[in-house]
BALOBA-1460 file (C-alpha; in Angstrom, 3 decimals):
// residues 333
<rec num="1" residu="x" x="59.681" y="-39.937" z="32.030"/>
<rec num="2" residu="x" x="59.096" y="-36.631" z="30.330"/>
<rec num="3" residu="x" x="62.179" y="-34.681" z="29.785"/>
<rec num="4" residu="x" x="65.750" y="-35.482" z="29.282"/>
<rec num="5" residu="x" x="68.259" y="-38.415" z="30.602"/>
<rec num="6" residu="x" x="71.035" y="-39.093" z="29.700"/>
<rec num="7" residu="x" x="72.593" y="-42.127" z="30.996"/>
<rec num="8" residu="x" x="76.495" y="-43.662" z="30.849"/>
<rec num="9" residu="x" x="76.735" y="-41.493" z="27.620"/>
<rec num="10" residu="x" x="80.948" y="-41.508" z="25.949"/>
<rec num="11" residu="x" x="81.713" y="-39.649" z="23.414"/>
<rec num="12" residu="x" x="85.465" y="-39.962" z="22.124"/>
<rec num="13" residu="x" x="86.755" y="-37.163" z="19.724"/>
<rec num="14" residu="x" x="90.644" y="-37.718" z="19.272"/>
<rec num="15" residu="x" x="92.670" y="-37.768" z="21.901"/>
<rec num="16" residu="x" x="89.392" y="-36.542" z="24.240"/>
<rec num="17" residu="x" x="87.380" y="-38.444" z="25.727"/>
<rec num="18" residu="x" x="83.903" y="-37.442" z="27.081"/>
<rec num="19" residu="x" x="82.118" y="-39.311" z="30.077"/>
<rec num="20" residu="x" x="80.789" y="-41.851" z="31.196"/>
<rec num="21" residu="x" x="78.362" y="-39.012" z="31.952"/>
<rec num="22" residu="x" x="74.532" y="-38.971" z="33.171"/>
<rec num="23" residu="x" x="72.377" y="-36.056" z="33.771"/>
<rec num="24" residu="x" x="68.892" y="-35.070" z="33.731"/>
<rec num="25" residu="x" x="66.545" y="-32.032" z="32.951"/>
<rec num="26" residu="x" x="62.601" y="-32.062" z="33.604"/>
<rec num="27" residu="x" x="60.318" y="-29.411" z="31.664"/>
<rec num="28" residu="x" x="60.046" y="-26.143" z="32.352"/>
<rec num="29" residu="x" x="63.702" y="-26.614" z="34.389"/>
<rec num="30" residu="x" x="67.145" y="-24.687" z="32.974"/>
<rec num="31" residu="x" x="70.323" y="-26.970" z="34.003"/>
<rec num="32" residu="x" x="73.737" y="-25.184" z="32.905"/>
<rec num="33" residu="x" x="76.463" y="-26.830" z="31.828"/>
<rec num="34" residu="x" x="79.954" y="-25.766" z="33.593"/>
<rec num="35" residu="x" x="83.485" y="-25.954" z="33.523"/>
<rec num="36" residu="x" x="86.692" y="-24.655" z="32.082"/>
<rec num="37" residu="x" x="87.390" y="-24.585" z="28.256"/>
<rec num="38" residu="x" x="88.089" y="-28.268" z="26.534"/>
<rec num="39" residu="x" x="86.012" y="-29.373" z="29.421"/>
<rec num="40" residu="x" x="83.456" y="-31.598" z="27.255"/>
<rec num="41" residu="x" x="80.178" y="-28.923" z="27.674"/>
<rec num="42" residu="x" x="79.944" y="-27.774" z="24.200"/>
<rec num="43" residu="x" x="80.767" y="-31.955" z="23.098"/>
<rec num="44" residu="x" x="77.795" y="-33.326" z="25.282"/>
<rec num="45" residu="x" x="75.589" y="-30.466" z="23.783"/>
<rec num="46" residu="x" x="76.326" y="-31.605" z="20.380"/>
<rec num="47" residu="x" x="76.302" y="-35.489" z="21.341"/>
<rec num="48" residu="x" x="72.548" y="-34.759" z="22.635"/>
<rec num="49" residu="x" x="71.552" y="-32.739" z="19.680"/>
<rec num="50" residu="x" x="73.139" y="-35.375" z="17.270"/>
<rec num="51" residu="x" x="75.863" y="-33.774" z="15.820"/>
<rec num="52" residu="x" x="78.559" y="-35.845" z="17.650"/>
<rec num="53" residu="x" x="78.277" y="-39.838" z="17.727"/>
<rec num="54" residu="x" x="78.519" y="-41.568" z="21.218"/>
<rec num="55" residu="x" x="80.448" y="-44.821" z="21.507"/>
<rec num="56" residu="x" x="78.459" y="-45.944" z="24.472"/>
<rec num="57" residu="x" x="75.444" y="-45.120" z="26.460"/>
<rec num="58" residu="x" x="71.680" y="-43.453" z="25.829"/>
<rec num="59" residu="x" x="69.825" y="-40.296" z="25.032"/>
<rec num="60" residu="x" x="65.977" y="-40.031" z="26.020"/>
<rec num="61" residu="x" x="63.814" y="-37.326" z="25.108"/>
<rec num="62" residu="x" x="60.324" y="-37.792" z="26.711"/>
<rec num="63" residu="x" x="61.147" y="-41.309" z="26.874"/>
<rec num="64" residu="x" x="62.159" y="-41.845" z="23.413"/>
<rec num="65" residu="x" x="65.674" y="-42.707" z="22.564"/>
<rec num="66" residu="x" x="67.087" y="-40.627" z="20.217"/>
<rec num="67" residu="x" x="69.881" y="-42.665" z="19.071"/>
<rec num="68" residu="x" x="68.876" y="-43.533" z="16.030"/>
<rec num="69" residu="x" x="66.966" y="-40.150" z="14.683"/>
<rec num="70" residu="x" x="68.999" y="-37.366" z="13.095"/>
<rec num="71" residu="x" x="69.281" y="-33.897" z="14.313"/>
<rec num="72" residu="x" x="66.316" y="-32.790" z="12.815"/>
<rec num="73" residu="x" x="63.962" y="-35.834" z="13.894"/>
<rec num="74" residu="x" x="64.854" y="-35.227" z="17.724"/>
<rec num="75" residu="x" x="62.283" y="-32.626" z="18.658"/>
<rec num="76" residu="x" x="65.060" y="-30.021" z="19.819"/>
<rec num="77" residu="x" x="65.881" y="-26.552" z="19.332"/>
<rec num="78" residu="x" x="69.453" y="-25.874" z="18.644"/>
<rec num="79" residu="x" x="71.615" y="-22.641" z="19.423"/>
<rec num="80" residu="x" x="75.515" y="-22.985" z="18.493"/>
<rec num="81" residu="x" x="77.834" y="-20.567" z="19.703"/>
<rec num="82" residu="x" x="77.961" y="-18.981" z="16.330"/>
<rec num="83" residu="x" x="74.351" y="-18.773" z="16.112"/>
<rec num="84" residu="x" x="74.134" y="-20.129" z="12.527"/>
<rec num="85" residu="x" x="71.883" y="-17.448" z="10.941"/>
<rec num="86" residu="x" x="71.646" y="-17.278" z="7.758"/>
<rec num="87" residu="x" x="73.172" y="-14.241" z="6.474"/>
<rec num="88" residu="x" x="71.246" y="-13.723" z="3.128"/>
<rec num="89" residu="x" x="67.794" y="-14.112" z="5.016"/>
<rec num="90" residu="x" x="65.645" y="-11.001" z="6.737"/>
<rec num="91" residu="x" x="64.671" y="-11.721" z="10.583"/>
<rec num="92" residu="x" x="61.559" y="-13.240" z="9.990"/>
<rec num="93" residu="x" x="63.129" y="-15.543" z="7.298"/>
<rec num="94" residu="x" x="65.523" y="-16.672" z="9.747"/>
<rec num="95" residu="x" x="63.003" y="-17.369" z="12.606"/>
<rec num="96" residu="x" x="60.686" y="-19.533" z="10.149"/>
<rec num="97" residu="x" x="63.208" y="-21.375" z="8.513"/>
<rec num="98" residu="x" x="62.848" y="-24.655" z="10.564"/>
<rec num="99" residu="x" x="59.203" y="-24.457" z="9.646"/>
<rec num="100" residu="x" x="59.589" y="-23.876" z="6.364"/>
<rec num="101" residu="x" x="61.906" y="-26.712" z="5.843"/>
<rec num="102" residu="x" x="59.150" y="-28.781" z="7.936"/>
<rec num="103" residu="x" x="56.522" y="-27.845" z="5.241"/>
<rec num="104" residu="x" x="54.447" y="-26.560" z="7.691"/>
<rec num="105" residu="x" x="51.954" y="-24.818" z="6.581"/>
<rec num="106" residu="x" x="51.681" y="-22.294" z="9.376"/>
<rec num="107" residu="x" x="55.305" y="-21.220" z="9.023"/>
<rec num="108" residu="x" x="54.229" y="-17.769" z="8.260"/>
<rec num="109" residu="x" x="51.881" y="-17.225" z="11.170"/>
<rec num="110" residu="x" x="54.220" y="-19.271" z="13.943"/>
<rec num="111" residu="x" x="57.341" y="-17.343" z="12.582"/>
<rec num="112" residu="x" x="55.587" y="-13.768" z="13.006"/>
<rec num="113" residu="x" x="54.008" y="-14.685" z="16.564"/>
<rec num="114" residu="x" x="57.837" y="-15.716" z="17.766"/>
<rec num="115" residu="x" x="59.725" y="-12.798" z="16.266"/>
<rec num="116" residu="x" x="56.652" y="-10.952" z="18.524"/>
<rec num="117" residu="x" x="57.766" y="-12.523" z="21.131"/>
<rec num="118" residu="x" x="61.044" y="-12.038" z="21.269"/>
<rec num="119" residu="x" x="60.173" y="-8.465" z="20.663"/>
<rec num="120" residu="x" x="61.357" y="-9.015" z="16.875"/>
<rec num="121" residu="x" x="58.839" y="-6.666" z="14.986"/>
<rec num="122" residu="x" x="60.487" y="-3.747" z="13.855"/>
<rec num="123" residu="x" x="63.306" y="-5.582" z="12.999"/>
<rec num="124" residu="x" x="61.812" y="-8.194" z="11.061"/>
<rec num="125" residu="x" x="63.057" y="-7.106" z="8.015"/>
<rec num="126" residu="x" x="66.742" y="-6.558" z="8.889"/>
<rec num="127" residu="x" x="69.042" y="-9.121" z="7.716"/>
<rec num="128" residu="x" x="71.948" y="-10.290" z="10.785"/>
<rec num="129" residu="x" x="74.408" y="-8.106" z="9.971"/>
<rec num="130" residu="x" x="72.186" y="-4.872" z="10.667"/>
<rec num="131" residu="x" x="71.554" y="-6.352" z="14.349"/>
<rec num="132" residu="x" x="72.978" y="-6.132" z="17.542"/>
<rec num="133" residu="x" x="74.854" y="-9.251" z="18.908"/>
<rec num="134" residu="x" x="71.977" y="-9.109" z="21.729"/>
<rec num="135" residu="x" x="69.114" y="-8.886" z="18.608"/>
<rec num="136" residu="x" x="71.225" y="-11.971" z="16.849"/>
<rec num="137" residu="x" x="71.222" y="-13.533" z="19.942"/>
<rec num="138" residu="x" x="67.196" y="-13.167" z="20.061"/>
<rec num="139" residu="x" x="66.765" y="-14.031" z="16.570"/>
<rec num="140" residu="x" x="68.522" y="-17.532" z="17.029"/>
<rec num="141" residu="x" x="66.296" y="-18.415" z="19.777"/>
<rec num="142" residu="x" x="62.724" y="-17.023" z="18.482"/>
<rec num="143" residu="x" x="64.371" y="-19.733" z="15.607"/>
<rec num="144" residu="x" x="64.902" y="-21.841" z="18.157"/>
<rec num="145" residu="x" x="61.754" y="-22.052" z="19.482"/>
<rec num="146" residu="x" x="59.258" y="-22.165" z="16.812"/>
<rec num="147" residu="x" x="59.398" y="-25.699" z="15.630"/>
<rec num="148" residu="x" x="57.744" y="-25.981" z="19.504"/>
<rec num="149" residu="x" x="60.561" y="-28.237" z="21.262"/>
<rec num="150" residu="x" x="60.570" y="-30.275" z="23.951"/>
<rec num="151" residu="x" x="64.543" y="-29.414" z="24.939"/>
<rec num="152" residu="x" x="66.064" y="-25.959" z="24.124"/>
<rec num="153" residu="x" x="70.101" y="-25.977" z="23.407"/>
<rec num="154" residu="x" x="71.891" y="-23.177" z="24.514"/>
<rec num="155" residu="x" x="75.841" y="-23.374" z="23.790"/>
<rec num="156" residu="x" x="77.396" y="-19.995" z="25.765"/>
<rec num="157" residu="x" x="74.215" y="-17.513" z="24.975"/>
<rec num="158" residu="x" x="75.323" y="-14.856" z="26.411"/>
<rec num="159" residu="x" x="79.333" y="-14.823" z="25.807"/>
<rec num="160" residu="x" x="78.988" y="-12.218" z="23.323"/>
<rec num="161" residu="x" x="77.019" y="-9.860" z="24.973"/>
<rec num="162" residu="x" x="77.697" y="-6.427" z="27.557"/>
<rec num="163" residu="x" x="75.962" y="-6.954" z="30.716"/>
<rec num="164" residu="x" x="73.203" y="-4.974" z="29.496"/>
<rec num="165" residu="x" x="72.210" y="-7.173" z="26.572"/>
<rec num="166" residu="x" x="73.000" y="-9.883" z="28.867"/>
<rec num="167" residu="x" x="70.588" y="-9.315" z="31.700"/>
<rec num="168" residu="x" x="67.790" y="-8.285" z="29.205"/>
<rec num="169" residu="x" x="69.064" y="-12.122" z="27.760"/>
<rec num="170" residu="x" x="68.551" y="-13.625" z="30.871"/>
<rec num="171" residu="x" x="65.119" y="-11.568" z="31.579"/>
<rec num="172" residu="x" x="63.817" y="-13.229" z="28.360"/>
<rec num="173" residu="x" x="65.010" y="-16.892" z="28.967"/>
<rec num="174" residu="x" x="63.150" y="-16.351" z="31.726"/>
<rec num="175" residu="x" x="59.684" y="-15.019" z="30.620"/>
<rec num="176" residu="x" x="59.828" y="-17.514" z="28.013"/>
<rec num="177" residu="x" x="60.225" y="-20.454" z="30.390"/>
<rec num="178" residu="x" x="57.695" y="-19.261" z="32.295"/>
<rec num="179" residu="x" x="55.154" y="-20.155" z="30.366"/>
<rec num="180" residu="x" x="56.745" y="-23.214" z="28.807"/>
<rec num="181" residu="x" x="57.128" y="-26.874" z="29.172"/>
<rec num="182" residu="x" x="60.109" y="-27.085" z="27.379"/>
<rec num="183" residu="x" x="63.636" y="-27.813" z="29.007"/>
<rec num="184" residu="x" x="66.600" y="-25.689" z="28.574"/>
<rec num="185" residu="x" x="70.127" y="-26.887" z="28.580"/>
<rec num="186" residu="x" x="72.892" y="-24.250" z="28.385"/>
<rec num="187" residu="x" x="76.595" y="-24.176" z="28.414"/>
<rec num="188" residu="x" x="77.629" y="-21.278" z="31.109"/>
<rec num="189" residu="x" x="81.249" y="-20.204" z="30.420"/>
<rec num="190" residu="x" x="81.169" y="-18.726" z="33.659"/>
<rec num="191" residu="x" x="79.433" y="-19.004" z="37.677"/>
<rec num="192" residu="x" x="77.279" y="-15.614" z="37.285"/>
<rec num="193" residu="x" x="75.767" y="-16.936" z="33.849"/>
<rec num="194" residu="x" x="74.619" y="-20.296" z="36.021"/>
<rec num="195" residu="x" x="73.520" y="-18.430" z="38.696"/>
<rec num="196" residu="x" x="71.019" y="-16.011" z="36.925"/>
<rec num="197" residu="x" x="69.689" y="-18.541" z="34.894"/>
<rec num="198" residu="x" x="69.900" y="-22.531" z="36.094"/>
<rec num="199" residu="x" x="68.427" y="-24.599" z="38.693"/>
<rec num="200" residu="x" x="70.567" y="-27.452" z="38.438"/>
<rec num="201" residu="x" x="73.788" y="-27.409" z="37.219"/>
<rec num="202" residu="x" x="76.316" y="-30.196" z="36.086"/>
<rec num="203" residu="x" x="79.811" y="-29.478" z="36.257"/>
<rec num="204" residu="x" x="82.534" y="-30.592" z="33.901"/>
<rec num="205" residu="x" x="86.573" y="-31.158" z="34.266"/>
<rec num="206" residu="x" x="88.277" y="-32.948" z="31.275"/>
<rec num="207" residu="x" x="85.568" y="-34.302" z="30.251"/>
<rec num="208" residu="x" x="84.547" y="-36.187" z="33.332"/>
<rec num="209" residu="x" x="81.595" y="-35.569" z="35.197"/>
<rec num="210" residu="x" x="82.174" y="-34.109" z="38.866"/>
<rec num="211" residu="x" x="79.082" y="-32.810" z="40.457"/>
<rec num="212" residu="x" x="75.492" y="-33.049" z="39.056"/>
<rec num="213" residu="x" x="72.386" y="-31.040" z="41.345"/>
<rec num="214" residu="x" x="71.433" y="-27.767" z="42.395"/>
<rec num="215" residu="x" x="73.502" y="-24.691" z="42.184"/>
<rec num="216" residu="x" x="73.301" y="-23.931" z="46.160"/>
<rec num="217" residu="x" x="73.921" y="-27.427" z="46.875"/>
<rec num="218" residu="x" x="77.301" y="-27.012" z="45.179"/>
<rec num="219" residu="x" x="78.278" y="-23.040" z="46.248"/>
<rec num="220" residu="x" x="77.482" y="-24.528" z="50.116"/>
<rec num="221" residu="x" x="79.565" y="-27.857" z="49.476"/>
<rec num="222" residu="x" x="81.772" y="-27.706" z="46.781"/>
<rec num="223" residu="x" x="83.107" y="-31.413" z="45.347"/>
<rec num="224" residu="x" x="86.094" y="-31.127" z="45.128"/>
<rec num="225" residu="x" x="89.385" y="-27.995" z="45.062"/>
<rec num="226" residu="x" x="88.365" y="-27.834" z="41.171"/>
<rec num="227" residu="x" x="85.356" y="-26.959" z="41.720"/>
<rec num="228" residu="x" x="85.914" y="-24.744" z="44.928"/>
<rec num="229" residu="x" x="88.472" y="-22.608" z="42.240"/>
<rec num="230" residu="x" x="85.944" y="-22.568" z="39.583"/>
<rec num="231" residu="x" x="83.198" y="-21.068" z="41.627"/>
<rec num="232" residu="x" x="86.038" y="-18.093" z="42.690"/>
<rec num="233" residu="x" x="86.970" y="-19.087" z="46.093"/>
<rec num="234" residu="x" x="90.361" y="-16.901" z="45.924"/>
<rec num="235" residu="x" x="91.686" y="-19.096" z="48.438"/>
<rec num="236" residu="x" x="91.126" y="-23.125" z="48.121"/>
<rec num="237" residu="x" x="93.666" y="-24.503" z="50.718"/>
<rec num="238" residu="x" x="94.058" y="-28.728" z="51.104"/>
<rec num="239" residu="x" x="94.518" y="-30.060" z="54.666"/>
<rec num="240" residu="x" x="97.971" y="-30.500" z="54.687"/>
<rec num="241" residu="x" x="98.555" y="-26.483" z="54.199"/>
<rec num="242" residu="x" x="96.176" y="-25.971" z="57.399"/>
<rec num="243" residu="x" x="98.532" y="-28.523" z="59.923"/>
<rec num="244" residu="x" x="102.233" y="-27.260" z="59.993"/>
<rec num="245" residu="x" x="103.641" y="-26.978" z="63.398"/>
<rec num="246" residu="x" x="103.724" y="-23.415" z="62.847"/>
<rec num="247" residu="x" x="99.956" y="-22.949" z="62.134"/>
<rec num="248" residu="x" x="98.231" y="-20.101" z="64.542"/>
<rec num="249" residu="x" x="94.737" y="-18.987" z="64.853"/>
<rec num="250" residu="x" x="93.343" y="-18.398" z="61.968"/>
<rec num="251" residu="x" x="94.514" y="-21.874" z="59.939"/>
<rec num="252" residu="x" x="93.672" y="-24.147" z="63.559"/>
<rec num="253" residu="x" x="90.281" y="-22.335" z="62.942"/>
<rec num="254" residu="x" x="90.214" y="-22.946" z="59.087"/>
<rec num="255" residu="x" x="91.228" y="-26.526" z="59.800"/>
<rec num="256" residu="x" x="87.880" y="-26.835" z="62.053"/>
<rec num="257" residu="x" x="85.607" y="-25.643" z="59.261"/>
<rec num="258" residu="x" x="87.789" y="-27.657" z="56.661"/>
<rec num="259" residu="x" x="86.419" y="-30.882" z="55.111"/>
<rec num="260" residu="x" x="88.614" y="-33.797" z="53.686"/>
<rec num="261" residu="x" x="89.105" y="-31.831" z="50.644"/>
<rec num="262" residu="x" x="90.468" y="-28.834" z="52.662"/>
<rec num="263" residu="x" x="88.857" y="-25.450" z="52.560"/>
<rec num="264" residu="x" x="87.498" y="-22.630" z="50.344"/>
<rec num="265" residu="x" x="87.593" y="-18.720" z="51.600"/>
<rec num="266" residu="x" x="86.669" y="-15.870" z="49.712"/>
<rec num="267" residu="x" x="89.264" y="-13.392" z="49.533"/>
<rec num="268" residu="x" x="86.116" y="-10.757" z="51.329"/>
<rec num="269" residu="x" x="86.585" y="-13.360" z="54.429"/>
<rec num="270" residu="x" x="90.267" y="-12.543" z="55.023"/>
<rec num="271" residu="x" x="89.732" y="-9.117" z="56.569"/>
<rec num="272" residu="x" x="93.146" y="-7.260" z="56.218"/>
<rec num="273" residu="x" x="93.110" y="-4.390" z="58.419"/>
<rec num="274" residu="x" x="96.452" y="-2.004" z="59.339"/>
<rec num="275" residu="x" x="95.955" y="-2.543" z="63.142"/>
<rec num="276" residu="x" x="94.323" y="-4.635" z="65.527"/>
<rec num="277" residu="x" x="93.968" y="-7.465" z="67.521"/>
<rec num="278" residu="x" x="94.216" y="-10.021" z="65.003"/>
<rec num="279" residu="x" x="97.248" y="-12.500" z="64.080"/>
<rec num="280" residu="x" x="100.069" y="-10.778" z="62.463"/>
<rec num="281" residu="x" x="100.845" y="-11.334" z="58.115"/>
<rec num="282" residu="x" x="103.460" y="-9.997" z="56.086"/>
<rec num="283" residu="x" x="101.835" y="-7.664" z="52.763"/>
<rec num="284" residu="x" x="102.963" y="-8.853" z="49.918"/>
<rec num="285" residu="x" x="101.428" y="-7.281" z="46.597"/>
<rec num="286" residu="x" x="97.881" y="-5.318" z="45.763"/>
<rec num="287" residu="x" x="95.806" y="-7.823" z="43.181"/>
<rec num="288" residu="x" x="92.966" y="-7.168" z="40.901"/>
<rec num="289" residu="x" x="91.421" y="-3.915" z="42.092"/>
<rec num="290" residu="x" x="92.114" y="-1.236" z="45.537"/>
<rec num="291" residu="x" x="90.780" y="-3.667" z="48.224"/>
<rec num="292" residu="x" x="92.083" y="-7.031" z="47.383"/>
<rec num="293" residu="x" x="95.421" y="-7.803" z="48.433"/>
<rec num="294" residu="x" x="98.080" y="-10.780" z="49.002"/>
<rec num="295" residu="x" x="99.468" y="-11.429" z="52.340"/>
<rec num="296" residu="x" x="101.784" y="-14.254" z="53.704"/>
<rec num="297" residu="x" x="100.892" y="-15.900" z="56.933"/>
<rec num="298" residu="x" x="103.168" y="-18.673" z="58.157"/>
<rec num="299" residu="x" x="103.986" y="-19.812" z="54.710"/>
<rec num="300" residu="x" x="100.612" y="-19.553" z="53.441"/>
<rec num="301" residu="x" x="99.636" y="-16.646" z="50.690"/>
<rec num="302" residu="x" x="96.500" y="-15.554" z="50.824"/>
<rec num="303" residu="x" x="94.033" y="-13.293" z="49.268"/>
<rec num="304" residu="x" x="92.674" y="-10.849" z="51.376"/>
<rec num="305" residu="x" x="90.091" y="-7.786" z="51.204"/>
<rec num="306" residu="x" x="91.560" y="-4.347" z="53.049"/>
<rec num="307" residu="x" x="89.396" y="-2.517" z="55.443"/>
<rec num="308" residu="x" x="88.547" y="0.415" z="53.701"/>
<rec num="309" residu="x" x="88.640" y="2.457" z="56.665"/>
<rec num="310" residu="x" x="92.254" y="1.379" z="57.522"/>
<rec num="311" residu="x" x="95.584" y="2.392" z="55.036"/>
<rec num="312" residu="x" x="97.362" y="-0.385" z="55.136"/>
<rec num="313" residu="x" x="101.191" y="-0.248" z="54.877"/>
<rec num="314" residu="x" x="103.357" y="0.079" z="52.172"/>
<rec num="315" residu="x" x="104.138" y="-3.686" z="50.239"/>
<rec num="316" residu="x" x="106.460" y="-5.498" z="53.064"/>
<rec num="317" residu="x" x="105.009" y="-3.842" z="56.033"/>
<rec num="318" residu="x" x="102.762" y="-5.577" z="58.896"/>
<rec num="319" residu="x" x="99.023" y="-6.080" z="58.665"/>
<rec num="320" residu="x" x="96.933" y="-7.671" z="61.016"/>
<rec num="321" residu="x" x="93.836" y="-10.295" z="59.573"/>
<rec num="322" residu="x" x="90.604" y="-11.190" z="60.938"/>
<rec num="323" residu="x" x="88.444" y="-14.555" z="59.650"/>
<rec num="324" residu="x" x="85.108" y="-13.758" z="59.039"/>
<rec num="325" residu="x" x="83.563" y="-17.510" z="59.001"/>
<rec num="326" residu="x" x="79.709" y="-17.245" z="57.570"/>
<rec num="327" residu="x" x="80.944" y="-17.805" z="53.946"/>
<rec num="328" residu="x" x="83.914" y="-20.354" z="54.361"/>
<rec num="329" residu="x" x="83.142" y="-23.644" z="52.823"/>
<rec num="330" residu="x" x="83.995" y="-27.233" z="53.687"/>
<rec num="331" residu="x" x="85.441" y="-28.945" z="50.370"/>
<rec num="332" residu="x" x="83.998" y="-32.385" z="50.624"/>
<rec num="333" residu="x" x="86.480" y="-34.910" z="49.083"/>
């Protein structure tokens, strides 16, 4: 099979352990790696690059094992967090220097067409610390890429970077892939990063494994409450909150759409409006910006989003809610 698998992988560092953990990526395909910090993503990056060694399992690379090959034998391009350039080296050094230390005798020609690519050329003589974070950023990967891999390794690419450098990032990845049949892997610190850039994505809590497929199939389903809270549902409610005696309209209705994990609701779903026909809540506080506010409903507190057209009340008064239903999400176990 062309690509890579992973399959029943464990890596053990201290008192972490990572897996058992599977996962796939075909060419031409970008799967992010998710979860909180101390999750395992950056670990399984460096376990499939060959930096970390597993205790158990198998890592294929267009049906080769790589188990036994060090990093440099395993046909992949590596990006660490910290980039790793070299400081004392100009851009174009930089790019090259896998293909220099290959022997190849093209270096000089494959270096100069990647720092073209990555739109490199007036800076190719500019050592790192006269670049940008986004121009590092570009540097590592034009690296990267010019020993021609078959998997790309992204740890967090774009955690250093303002949104600007970031969505010209993600424009790039994306050109690049494009015409490609190599296979990216990336570690997404966050749900955005996934989104603009991944079609699969594998999620990780404490170094187990707890979803594994497409980004929509997990925003429309979401595992587990971990995963509901990670994705930023404000509100991720288990059954048990939704069935108290004193439970009105709104939680009998959230119990309907609820799955055996509960539910997830957007705080923009909880209309909070100063009047209305809708159940009454008690405001409690204002939270994270002018719109999004806490209320308490029959011992629940949740995050809602104020009608803009409505003042609401001063903190203790009376609002009145509305459920808005189209982007409320059964959690599945």
């Amino acid at each position: 099979m062309s690509g890579l698998e992973v399959e029943d992988l464990v890596v053990p560092r201290g008192a972490f352990r990572l897996g058992p953990t599977r996962l796939a990526t075909a060419p031409g395909t970008v799967t992010a790696l998710i979860g909180p910090n101390g999750a395992g993503k950056t670990t399984l990056l460096r376990a499939i690059a060959g930096f970390e060694r597993p205790t158990q399992g198998t890592v294929r690379l267009d049906g080769k094992e790589l188990g036994p090959l060090p990093p440099e034998e395993r046909g992949i391009g590596w990006v660490p967090a910290g980039l790793g350039l070299l400081a004392h080296r100009r851009v174009e050094e930089n790019v090259r220097y896998g293909l220099d230390l290959r022997g190849d005798p093209a270096a000089r020609e494959k270096g100069r067409a990647w720092t073209e690519r990555l739109g490199l050329s007036e800076l190719a003589r500019r050592y790192p610390r006269q670049l940008s974070s986004g121009e590092r950023q570009r540097v590592a990967i034009a690296r990267a890429l010019a020993v021609e891999p078959s998997l790309l390794l992204l740890d967090e690419p774009t955690a250093a970077l303002d949104a600007d450098a970031r969505e010209a990032l993600v424009r790039t990845l994306r050109e690049l892939l494009a015409g490609e049949s190599v296979a990216l892997l990336l570690v997404a610190h966050d749900a955005p990063t996934a989104l603009a850039l991944a079609d699969r994505v594998h999620l990780l809590e404490r170094g187990a494994s707890r979803f594994d497929g497409t980004l929509s199939e997990l925003l429309e389903r979401p595992p587990n409450r971990f995963a509901a809270r990670f994705l930023g549902f404000e509100n991720v409610l288990p059954p048990e909150a939704l069935s108290a005696p004193t439970a009105g309209a709104i939680e009998r209705r959230l119990s309907a759409l609820a799955g055996p994990g509960g539910v997830a609701v957007p705080a923009r779903s909880l209309r909070v409006r100063a009047g209305g026909d809708g159940p009454e809540a008690r405001l409690r506080a204002r939270r994270g910006g002018p719109r999004t506010v806490l209320v308490e409903l029959a011992g629940l507190s949740l995050l809602g989003e104020a009608d803009p057209a409505q003042p609401l009340p001063s903190v203790g008064g009376t609002v009145h809610l509305e459920l808005e239903e189209g982007e409320v999400r059964a959690i599945t176990a």
